[in-house]
mmCIF file of the C-alpha atoms, coordinates in Angstrom:
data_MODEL
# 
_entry.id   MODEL 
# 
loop_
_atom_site.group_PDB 
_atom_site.id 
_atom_site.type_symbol 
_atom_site.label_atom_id 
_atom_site.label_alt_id 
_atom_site.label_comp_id 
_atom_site.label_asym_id 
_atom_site.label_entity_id 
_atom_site.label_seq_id 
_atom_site.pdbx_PDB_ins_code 
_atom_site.Cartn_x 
_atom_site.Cartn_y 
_atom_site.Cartn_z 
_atom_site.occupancy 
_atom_site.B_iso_or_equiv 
_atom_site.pdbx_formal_charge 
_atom_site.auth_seq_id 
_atom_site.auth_comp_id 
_atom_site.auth_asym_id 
_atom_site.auth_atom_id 
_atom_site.pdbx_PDB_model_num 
ATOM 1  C CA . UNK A 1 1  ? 2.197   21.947  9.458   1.00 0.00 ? 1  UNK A CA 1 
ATOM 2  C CA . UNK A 1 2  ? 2.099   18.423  10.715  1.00 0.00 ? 2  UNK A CA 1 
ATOM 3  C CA . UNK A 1 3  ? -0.866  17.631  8.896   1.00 0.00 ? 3  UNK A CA 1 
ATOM 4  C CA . UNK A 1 4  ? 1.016   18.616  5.707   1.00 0.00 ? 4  UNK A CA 1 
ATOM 5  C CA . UNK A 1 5  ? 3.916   16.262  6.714   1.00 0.00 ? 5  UNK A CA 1 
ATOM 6  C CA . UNK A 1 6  ? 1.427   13.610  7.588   1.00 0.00 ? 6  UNK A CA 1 
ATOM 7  C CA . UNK A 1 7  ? -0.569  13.671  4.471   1.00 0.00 ? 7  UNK A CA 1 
ATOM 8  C CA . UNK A 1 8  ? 2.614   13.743  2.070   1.00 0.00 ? 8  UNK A CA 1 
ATOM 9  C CA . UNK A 1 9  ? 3.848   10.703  4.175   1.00 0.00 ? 9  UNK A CA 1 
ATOM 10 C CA . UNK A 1 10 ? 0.446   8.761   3.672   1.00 0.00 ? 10 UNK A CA 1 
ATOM 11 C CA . UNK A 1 11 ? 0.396   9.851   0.184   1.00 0.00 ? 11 UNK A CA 1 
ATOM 12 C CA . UNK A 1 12 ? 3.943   8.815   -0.199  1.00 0.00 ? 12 UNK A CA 1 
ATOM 13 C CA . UNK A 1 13 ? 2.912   5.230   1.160   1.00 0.00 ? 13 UNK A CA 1 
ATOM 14 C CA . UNK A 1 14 ? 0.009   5.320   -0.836  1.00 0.00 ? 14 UNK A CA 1 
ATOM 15 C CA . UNK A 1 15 ? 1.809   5.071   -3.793  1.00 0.00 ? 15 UNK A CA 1 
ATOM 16 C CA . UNK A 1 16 ? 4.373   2.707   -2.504  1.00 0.00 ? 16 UNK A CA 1 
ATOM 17 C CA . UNK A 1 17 ? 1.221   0.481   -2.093  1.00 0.00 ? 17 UNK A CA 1 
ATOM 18 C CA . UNK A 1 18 ? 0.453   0.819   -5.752  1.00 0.00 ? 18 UNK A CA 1 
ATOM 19 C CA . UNK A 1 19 ? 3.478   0.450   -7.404  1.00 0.00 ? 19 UNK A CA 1 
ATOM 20 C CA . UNK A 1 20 ? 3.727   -2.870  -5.036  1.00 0.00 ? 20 UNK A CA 1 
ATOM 21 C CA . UNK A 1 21 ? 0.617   -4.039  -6.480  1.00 0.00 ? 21 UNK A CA 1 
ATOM 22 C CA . UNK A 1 22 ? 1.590   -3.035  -10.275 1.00 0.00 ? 22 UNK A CA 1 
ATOM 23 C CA . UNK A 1 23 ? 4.843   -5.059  -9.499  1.00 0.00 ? 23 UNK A CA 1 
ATOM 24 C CA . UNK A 1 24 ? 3.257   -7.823  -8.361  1.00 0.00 ? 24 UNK A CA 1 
ATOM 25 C CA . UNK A 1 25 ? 1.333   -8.796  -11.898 1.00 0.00 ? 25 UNK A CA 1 
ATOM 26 C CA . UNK A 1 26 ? 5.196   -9.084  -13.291 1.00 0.00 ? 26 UNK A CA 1 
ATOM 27 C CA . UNK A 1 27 ? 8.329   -10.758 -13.653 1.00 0.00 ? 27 UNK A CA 1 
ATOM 28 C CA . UNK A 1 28 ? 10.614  -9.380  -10.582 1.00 0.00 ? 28 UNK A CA 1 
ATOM 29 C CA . UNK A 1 29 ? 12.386  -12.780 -9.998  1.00 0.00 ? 29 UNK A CA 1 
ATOM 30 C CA . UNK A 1 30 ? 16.125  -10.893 -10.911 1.00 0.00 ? 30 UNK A CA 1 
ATOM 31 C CA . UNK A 1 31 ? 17.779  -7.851  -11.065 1.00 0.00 ? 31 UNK A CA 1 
ATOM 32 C CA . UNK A 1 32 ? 17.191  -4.379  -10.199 1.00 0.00 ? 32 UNK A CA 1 
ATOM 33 C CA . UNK A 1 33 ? 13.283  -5.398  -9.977  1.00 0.00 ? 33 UNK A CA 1 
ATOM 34 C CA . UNK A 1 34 ? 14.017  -7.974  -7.495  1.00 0.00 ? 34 UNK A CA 1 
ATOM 35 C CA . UNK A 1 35 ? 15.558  -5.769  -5.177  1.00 0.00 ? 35 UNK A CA 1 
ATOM 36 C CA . UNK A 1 36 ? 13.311  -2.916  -5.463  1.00 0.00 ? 36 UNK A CA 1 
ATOM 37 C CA . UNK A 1 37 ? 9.895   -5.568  -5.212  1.00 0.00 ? 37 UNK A CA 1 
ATOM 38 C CA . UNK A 1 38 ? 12.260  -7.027  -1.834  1.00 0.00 ? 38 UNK A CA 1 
ATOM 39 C CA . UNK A 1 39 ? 12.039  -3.621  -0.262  1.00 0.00 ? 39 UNK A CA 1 
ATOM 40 C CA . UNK A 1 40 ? 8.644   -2.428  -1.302  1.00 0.00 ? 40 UNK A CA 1 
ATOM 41 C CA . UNK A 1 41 ? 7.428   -5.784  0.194   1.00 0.00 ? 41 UNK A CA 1 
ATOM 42 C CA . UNK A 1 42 ? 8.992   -5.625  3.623   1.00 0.00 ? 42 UNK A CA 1 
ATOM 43 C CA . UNK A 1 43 ? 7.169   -1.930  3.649   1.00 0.00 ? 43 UNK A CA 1 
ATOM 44 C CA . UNK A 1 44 ? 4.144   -2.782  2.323   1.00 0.00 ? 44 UNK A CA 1 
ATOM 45 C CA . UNK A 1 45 ? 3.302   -6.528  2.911   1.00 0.00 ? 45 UNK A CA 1 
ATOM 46 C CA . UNK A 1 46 ? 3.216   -6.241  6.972   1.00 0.00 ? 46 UNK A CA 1 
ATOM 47 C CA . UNK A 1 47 ? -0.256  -3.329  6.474   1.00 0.00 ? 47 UNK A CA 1 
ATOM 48 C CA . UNK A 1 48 ? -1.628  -5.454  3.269   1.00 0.00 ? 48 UNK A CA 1 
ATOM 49 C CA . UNK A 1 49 ? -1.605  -8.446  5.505   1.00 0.00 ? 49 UNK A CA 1 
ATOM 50 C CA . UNK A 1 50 ? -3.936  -7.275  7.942   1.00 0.00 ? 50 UNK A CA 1 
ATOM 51 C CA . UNK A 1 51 ? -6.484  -6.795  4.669   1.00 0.00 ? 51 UNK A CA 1 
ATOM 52 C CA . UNK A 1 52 ? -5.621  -10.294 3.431   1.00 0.00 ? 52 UNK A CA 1 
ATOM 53 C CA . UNK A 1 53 ? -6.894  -11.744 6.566   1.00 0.00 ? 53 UNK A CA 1 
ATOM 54 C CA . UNK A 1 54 ? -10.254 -10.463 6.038   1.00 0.00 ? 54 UNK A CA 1 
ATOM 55 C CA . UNK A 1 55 ? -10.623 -10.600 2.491   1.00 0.00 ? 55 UNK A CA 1 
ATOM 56 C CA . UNK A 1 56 ? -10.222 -14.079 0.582   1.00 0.00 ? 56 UNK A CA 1 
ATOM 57 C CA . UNK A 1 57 ? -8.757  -13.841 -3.090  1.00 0.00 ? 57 UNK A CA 1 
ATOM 58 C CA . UNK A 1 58 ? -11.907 -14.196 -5.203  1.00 0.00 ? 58 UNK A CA 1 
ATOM 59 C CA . UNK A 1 59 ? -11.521 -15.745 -8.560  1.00 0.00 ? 59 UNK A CA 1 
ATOM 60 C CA . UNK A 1 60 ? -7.753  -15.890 -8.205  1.00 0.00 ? 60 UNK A CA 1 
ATOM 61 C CA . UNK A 1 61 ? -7.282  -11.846 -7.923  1.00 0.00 ? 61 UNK A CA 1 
ATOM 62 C CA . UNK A 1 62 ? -6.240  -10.527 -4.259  1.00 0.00 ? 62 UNK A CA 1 
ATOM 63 C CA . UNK A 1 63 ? -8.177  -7.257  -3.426  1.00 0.00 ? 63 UNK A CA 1 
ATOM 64 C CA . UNK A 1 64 ? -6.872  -6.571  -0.093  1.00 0.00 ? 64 UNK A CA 1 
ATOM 65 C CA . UNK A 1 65 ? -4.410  -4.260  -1.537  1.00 0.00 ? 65 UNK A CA 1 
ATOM 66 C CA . UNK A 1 66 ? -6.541  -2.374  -3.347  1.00 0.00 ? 66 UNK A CA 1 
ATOM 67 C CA . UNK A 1 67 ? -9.012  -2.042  -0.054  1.00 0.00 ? 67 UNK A CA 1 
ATOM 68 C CA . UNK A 1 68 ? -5.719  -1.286  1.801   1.00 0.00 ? 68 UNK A CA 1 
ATOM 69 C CA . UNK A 1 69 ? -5.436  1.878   -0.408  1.00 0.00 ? 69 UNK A CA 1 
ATOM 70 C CA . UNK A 1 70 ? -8.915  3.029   0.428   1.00 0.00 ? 70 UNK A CA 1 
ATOM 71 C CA . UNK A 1 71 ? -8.656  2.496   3.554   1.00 0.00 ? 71 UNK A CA 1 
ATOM 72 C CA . UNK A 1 72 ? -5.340  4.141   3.955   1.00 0.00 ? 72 UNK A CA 1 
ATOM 73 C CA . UNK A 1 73 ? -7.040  6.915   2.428   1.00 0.00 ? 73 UNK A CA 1 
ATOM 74 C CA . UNK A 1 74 ? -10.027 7.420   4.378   1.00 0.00 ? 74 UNK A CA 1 
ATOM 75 C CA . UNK A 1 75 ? -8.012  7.573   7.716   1.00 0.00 ? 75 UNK A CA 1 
ATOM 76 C CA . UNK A 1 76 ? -5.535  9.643   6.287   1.00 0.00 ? 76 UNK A CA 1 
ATOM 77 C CA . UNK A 1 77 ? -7.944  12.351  4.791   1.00 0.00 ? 77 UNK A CA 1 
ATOM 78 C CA . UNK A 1 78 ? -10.215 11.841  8.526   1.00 0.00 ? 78 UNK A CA 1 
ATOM 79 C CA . UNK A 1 79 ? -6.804  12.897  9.978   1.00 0.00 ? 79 UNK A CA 1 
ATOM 80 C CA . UNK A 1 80 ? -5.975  15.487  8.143   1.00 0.00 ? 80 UNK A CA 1 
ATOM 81 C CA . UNK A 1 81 ? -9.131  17.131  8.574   1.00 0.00 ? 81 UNK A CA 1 
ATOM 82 C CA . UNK A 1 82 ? -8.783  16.435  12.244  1.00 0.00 ? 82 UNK A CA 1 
ATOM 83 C CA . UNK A 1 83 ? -5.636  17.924  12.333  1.00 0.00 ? 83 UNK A CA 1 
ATOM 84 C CA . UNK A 1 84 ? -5.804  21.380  10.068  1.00 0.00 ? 84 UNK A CA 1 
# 
């Protein structure tokens, strides 16, 4: 049971990551986007950050979100497994 919960919840942020970094290529400077790119930053930004530190931006394109996802993951599937 709770390592249903916790892999919905991981896969739940997962996707929050994503959609963060999709948002990020475009215009969110007003409206509705602006808001929902505000909230989806102060969830996401604080765990990309710790990737950002580690990883430079090469060529102008950050990757630490997309190493976030992988390594968000790898845990979650090791904990999963731990768990079940």
């Amino acid at each position: 049971m709770i390592a249903v919960i916790l892999g919905s919840l991981l896969n739940l942020y997962s996707l929050l990551v994503f959609i963060w970094a999709l948002m990020s290529w475009f215009d969110h400077s007003r409206g509705f986007l602006n808001d929902a790119y505000t909230v989806l930053n102060s969830l996401v930004e604080p765990y990309v950050k710790i990737f950002r530190r580690f990883i430079p931006p090469m060529g102008g394109m950050d990757f630490s979100a997309f190493v976030a996802l992988i390594v968000l993951q790898i845990v979650g599937q090791a904990l999963v497994r731990f768990l079940a």
